[in-house]
LUMKOL-588383 format. One line per 5 residues: number of its first residue (from 1); their letters; for each residue x, y, z of N, C-alpha, C. Coordinates in pm, 1 decimal. Last residue first. Example, Ala and Ser with C-alpha at 12.3 -4.5 7.8 and 13.67 -1.06 7.14 Angstrom:
! LUMKOL-588383
2	SA	1285.0/-225.0/708.0/1367.0/-106.0/714.0/1290.0/3.0/787.0 | 1319.0/-569.0/780.0/1230.0/-450.0/780.0/1320.0/-330.0/780.0;
END
This chain:
! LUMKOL-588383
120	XXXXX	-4024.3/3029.4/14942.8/-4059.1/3018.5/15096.2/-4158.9/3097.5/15173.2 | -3964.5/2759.0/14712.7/-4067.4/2876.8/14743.0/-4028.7/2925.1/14914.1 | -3681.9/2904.6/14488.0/-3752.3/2726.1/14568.9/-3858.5/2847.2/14661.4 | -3484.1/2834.9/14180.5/-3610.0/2871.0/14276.4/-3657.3/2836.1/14362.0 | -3203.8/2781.0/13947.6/-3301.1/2734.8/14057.4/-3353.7/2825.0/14164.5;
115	XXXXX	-3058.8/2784.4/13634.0/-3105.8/2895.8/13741.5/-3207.8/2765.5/13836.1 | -2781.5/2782.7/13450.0/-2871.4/2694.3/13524.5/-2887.6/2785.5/13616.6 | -2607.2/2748.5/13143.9/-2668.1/2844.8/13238.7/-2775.5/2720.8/13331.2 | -2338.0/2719.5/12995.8/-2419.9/2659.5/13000.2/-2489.3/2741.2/13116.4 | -2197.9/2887.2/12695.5/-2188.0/2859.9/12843.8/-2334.3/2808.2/12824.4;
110	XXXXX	-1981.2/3043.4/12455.4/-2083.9/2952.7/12441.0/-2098.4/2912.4/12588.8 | -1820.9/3282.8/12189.3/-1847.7/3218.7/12313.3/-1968.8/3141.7/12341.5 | -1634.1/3258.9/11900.5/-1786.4/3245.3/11947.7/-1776.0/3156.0/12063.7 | -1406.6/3396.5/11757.6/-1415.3/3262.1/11818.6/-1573.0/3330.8/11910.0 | -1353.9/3424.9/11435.8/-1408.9/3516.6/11534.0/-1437.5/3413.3/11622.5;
105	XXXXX	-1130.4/3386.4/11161.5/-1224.3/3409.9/11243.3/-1277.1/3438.6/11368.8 | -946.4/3653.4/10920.3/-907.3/3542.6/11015.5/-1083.8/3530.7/11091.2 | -971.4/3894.4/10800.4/-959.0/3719.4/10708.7/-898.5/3629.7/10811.2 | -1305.6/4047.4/10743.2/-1146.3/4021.7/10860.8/-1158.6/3887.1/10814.0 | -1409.3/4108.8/10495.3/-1371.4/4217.6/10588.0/-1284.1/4152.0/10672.7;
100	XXXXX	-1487.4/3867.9/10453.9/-1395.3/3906.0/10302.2/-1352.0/4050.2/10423.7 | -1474.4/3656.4/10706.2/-1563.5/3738.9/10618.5/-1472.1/3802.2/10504.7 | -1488.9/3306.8/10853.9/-1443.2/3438.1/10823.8/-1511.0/3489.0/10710.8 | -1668.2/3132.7/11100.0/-1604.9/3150.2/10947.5/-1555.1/3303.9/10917.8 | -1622.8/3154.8/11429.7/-1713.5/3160.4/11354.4/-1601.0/3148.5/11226.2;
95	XXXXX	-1486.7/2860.4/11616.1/-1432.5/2986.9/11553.1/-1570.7/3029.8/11432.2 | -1600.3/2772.5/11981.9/-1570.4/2752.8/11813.3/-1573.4/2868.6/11755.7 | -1558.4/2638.0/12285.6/-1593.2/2788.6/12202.2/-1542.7/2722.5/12048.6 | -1792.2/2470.8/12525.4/-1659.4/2479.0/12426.0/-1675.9/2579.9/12327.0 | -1882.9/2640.3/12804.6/-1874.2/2509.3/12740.3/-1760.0/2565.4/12605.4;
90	XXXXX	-1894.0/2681.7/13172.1/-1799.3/2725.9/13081.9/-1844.2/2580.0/12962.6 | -2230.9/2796.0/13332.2/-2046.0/2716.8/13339.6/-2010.5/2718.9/13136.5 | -2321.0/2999.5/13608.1/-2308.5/3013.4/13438.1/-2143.1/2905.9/13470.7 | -2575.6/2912.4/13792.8/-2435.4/2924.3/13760.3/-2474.0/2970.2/13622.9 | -2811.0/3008.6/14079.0/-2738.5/3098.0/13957.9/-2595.5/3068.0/13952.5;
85	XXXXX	-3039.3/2936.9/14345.0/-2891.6/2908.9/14284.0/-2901.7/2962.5/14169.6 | -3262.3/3080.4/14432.7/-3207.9/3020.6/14551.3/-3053.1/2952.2/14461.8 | -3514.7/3328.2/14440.7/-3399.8/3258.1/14312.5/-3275.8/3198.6/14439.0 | -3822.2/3284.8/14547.2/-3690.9/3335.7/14526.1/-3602.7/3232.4/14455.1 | -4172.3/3262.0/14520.0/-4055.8/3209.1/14486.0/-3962.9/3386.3/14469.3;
80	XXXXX	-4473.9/3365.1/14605.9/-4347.5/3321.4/14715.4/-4228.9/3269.0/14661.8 | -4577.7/3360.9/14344.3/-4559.3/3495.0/14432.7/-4453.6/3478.5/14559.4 | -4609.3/3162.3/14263.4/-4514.5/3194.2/14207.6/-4529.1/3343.9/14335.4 | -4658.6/2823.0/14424.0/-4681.3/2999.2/14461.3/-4581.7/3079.0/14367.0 | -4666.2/2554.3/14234.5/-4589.0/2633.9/14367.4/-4681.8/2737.4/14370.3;
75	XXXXX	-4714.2/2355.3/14084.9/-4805.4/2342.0/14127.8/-4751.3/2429.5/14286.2 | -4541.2/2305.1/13849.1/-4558.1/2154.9/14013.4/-4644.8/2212.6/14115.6 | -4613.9/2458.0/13740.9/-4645.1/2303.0/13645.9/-4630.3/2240.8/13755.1 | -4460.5/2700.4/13803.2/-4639.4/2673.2/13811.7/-4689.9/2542.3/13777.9 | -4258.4/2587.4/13760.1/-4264.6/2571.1/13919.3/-4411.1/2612.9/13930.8;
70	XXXXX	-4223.4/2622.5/13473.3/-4183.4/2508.5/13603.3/-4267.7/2513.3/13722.5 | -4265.5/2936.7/13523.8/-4334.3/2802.7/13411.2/-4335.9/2684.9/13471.4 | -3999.3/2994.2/13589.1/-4129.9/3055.5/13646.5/-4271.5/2962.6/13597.1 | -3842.2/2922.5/13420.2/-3817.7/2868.3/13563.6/-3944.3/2898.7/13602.1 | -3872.8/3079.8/13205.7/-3938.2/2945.8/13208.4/-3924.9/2826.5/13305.6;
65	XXXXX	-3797.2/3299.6/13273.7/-3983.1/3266.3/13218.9/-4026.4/3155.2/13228.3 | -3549.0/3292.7/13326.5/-3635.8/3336.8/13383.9/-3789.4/3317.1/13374.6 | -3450.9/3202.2/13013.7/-3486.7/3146.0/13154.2/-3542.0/3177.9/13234.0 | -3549.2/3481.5/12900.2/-3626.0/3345.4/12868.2/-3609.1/3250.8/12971.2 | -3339.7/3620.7/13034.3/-3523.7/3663.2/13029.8/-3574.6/3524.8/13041.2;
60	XXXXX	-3108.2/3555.0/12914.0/-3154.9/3528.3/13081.3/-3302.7/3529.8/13130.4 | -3153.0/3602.2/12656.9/-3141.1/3465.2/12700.7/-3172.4/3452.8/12846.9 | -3157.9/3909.0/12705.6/-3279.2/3786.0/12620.8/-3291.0/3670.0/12654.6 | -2963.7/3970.1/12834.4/-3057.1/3957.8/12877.2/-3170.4/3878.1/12807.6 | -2684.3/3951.8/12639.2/-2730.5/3794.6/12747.1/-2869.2/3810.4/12847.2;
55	XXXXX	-2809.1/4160.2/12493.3/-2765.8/4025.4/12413.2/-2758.7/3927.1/12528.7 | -2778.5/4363.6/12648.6/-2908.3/4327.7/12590.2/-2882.0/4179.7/12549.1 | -2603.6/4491.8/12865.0/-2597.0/4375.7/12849.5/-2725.4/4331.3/12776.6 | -2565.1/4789.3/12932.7/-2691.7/4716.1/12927.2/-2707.7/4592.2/12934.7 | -2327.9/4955.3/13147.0/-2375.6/4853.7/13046.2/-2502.6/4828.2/13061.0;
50	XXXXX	-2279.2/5147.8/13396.9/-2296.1/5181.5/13258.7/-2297.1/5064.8/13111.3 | -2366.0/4943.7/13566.6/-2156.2/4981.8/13556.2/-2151.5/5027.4/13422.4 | -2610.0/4853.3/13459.3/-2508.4/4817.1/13545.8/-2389.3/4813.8/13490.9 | -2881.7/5031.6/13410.8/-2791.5/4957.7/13403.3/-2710.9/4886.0/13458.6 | -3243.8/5110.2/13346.1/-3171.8/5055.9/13460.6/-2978.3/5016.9/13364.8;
45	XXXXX	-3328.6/5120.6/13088.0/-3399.7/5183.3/13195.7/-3314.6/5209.9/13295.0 | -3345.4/4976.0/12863.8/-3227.0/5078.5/12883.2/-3307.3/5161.8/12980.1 | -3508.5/4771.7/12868.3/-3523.6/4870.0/12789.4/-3439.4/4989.3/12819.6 | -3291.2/4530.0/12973.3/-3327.8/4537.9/12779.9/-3447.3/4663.7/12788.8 | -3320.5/4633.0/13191.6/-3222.4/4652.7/13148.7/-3230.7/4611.1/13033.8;
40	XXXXX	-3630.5/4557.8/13279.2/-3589.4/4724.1/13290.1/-3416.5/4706.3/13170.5 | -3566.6/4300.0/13232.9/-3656.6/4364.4/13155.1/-3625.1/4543.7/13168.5 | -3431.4/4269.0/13480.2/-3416.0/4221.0/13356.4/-3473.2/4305.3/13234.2 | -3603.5/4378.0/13644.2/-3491.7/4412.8/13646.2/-3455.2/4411.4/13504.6 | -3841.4/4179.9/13608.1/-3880.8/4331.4/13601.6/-3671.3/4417.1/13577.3;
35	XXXXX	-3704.8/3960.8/13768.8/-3776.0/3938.3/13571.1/-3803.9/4081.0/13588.2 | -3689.7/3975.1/13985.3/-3553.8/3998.2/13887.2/-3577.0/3956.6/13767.7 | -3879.4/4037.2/14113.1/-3832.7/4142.2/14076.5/-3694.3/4146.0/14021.6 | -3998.5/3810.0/14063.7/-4077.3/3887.4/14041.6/-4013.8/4016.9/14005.6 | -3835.4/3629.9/14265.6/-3804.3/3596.2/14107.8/-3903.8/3719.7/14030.6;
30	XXXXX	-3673.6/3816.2/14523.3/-3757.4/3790.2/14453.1/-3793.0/3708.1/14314.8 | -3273.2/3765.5/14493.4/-3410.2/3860.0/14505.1/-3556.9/3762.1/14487.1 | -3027.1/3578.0/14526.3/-3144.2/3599.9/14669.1/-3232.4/3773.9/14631.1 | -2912.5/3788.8/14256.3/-2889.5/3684.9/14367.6/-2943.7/3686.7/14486.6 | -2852.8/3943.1/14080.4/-2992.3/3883.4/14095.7/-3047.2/3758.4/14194.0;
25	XXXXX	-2632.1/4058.8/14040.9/-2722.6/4148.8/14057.9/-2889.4/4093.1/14082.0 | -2478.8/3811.8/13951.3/-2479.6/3853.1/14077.6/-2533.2/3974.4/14094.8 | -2608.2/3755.6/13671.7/-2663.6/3685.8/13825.1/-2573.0/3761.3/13949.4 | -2451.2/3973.9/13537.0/-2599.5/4010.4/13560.5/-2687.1/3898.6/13696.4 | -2211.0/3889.0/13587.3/-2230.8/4003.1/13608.0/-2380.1/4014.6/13642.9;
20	XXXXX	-2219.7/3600.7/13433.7/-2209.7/3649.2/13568.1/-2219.3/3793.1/13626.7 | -2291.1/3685.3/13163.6/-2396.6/3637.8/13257.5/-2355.3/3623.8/13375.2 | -2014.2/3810.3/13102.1/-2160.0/3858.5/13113.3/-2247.1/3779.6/13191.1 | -1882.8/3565.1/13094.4/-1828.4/3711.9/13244.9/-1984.4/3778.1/13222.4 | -1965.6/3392.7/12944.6/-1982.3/3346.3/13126.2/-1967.9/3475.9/13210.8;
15	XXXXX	-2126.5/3497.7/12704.4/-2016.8/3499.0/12769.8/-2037.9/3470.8/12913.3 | -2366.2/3361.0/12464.1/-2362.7/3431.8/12581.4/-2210.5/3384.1/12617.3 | -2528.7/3139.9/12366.6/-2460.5/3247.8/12270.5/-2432.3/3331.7/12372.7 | -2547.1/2828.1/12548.1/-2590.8/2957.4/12487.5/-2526.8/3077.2/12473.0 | -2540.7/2552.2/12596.6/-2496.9/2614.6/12507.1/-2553.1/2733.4/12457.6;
10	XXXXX	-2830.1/2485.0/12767.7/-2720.1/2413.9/12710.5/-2691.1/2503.2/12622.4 | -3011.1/2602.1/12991.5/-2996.0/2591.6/12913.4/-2832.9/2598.9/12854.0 | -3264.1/2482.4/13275.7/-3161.8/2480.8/13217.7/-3115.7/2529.2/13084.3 | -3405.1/2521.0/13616.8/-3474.0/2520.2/13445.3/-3284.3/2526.2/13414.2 | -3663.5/2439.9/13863.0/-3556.0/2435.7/13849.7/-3553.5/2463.5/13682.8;
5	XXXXX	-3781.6/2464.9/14165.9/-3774.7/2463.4/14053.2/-3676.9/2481.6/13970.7 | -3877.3/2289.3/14516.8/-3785.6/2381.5/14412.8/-3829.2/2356.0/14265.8 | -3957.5/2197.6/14742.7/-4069.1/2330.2/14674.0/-3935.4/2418.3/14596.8 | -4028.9/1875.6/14818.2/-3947.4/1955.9/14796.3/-4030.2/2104.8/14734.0 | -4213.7/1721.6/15064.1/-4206.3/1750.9/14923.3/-4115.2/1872.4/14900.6;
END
């Protein structure tokens, strides 16, 4: 029986260079201590390279929660899971509308995120 978990999310308000920055600070840890990380860095505890990155931690949080969710639903050890894959892939960007302040628009980044766990 396999002992992975796995969680996804389509199109999210997030830049691929940001969320890569923050998975390769989270690569082969604990999943215990890269939801505490996380969390340290949305309360401006911890940074990286003097950034916080709050805006793609929310979203990374929530995956994080809900990889962790998963893998209690098949019935794992959450205490023995590590984070065993982290992409961020590239989806299609669209121009927000413009404002009476800047008369051209604002192109809104968008990526697809996929985190996997597996127990050992």
């Amino acid at each position: 029986m396999e002992k992975i978990a796995k969680s996804k999310k389509s199109n999210a308000r997030i830049s691929i260079k940001d969320a890569n920055v923050i998975f390769k600070k989270l690569r082969r840890k604990k999943l215990e201590k890269a939801i505490n990380f996380v969390k340290e860095l949305l309360a401006r505890k911890k940074d990286i390279d003097g950034k916080y990155y709050t805006g793609a931690c929310k979203v990374i949080l929530e995956l994080l929660e809900d990889v962790k969710n998963n893998a209690e639903a098949k019935g794992l050890d959450t205490e023995k899971l590590f984070i065993k894959r982290l992409a961020a892939n590239k989806s299609f960007t669209f121009i927000l509308p413009k404002s009476r302040i800047t008369h051209r628009g604002r192109r809104a980044k968008l990526c697809h995120l996929e985190i996997e766990v597996e127990e050992r």
